[in-house]
C-alpha positions in Angstrom: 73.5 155.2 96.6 72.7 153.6 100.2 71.7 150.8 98.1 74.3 150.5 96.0 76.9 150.3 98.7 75.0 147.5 100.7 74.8 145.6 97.6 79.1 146.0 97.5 79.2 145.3 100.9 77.3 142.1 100.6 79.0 141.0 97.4 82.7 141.3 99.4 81.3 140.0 102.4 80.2 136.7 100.3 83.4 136.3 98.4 85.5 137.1 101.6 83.6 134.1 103.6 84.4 131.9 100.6 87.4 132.7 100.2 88.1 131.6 103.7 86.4 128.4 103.3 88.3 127.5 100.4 91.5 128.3 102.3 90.4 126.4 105.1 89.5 123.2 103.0 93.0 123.5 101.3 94.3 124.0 104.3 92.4 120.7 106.1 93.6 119.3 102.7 97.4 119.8 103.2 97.1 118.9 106.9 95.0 115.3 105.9 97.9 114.5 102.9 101.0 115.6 105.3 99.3 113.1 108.1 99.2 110.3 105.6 102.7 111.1 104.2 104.2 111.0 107.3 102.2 107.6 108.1 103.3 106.5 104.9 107.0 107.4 105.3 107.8 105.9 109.0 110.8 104.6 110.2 109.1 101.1 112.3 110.3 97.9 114.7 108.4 95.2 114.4 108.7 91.3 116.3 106.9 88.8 114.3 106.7 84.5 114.6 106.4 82.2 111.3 104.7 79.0 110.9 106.0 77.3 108.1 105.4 73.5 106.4 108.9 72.9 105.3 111.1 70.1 103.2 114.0 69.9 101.1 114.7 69.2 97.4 117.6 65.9 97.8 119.2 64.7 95.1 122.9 62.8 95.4 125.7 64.3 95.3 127.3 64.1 91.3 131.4 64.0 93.7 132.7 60.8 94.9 131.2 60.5 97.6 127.2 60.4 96.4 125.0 58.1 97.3 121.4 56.7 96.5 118.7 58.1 98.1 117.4 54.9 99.7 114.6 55.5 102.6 115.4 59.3 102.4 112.9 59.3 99.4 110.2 58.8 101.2 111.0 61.4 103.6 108.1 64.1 104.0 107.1 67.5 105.8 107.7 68.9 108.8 105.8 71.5 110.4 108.5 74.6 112.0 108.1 77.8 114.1 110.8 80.6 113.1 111.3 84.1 115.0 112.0 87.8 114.0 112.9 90.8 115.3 113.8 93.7 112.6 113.5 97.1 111.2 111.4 98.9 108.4 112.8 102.2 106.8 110.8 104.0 103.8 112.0 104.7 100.8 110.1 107.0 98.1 107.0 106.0 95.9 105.6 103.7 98.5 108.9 101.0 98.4 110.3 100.5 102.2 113.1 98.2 103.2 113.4 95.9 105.6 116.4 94.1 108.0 116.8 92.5 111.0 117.6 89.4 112.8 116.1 85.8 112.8 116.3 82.5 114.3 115.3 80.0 111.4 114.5 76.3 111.0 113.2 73.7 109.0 113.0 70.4 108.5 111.7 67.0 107.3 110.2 64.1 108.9 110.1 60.1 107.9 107.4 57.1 109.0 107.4 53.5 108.4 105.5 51.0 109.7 106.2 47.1 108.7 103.4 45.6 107.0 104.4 41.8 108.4 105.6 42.8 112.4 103.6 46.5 113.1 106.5 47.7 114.2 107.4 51.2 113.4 110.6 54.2 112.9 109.9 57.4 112.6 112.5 61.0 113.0 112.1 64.3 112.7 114.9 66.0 111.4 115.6 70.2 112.5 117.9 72.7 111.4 118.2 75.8 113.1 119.9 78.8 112.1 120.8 82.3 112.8 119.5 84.8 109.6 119.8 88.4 108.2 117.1 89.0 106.0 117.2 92.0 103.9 114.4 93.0 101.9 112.9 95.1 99.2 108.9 96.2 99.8 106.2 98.1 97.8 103.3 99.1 99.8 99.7 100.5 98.8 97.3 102.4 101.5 97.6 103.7 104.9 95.1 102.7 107.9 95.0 99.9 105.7 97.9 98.9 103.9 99.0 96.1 101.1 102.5 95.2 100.6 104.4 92.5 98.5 108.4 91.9 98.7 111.3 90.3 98.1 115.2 89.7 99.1 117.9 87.6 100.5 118.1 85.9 103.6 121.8 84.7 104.5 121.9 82.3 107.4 124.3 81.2 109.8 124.2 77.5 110.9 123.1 76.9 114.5 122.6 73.7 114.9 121.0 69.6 113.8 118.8 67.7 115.8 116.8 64.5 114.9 114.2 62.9 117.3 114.2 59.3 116.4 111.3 56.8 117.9 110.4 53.2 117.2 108.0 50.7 118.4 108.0 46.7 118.4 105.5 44.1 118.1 105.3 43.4 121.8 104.4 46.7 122.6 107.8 48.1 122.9 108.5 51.4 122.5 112.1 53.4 122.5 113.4 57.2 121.2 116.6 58.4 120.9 117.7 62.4 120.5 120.6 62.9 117.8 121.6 66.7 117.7 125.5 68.3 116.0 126.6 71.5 115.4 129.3 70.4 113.2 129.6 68.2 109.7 127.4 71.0 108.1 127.6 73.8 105.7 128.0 77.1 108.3 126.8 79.7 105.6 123.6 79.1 103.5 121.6 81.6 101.3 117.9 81.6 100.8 115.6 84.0 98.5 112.5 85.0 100.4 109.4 86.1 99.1 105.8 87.6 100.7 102.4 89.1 99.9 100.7 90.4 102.8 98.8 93.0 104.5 99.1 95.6 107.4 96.9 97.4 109.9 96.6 100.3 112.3 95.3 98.8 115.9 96.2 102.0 118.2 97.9 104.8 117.2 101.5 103.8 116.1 101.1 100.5 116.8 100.2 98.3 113.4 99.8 94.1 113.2 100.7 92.7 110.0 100.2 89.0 108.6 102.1 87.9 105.1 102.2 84.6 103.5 105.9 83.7 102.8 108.1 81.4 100.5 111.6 80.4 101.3 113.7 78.4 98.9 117.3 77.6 100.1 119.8 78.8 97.0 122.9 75.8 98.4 123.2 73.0 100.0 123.0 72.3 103.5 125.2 69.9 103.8 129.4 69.8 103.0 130.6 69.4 99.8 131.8 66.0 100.8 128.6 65.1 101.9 126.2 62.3 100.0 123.7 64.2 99.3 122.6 67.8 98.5 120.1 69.3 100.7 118.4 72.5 100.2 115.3 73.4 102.2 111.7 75.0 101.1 109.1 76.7 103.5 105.5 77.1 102.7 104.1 79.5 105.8 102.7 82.5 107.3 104.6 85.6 108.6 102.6 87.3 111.4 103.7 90.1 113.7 103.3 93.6 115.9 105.0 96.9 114.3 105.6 99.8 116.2 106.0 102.9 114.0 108.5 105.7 115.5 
């Protein structure tokens, strides 16, 4: 009977201490999947610079007052910085979105040299201007974390500026500055698009780097103007989030 007993004993004694193990691992479980859930669903700032090679698509404008394209054909890239400072809110099943506030530009640049005197012109043509984008993400992980999105980035004009220099056979050498905030379109619309990554550095503090496209929906210039204008960007979005 003694026997019998401490074999009962033993047998509820085992089960008991598993019992608790399992809860515990369950437990460690639900703790481990609320952590990431709560990572995964954070409400974050984030400041971030862009380094873009941007250009235009130019064609004249079809109106009255179009023109040929002359030496603007030959016109070619220009390499721009651009600066954000914005917001990410998640959504469910791993989609977040994203706003904020941006100072934009891009550009185009032109060379010639003369093939008979050496001398040369050359500009560098900027536009700046204030954006909202707005996007749409889908993310994928958690330390480490994938993301891909797109949206709408509506842009406020700030201002034009062309640096213009030449050179002369005798070694002369002159530049001029050419800058206008008016004569332009004041509202411009762009589609944005990015594939990038994410990833925790120090607690809630994350760095992030995304490719990016930018393609410029209108013109930049008036309707009257000779020519339609719309920018491109071919760059790299790179930044510091801080999760709340």
């Amino acid at each position: 009977m003694k026997v019998l007993l401490g074999l009962i004993f033993l047998f509820v004694g085992s089960e008991w201490s598993h019992a608790q193990l399992e809860i515990s691992s369950e437990s460690t479980k639900v703790k481990r999947n609320n952590k990431q859930s709560e990572n995964i669903s954070e409400t974050a700032f984030f400041v971030a610079a862009n380094w873009s090679q941007t250009s235009r698509k130019l064609s004249s404008n079809d109106g009255l007052f179009g023109e040929e394209l002359g030496k603007r054909a030959d016109e070619d890239v220009l390499n721009t910085w651009s600066y954000f400072l914005g917001i990410r809110g998640a959504m469910k099943h791993g989609f977040f979105w994203e706003g904020g506030m941006a100072y934009l530009q891009n550009g185009e640049s032109y060379r010639y040299k003369d093939p008979l005197s050496d001398s040369t012109f050359s500009y560098k043509t900027t536009y700046s201007y204030i954006g909202m984008p707005l996007k749409l993400n889908y993310s994928y992980g958690n330390a480490f974390r994938i993301y891909c999105g797109a949206g709408l980035l509506p842009q406020l004009f700030f201002g034009f500026k062309q640096n213009q220099q030449w050179s002369t056979p005798d070694n002369g050498s002159s530049s001029n500055d050419i800058s206008s905030k008016s004569g332009y379109n004041t509202f411009v619309l762009s589609a944005i698009a990015s594939v990038g990554f994410d990833i925790s550095v120090h607690r809630n503090w994350r760095l992030f780097l995304a490719p990016e496209l930018r393609w410029q929906l209108n013109s930049s210039y008036s309707k009257q103007d000779a020519y339609i204008h719309k920018a491109r960007a071919y760059g790299v979005t790179f930044g510091l989030i801080r999760n709340l």
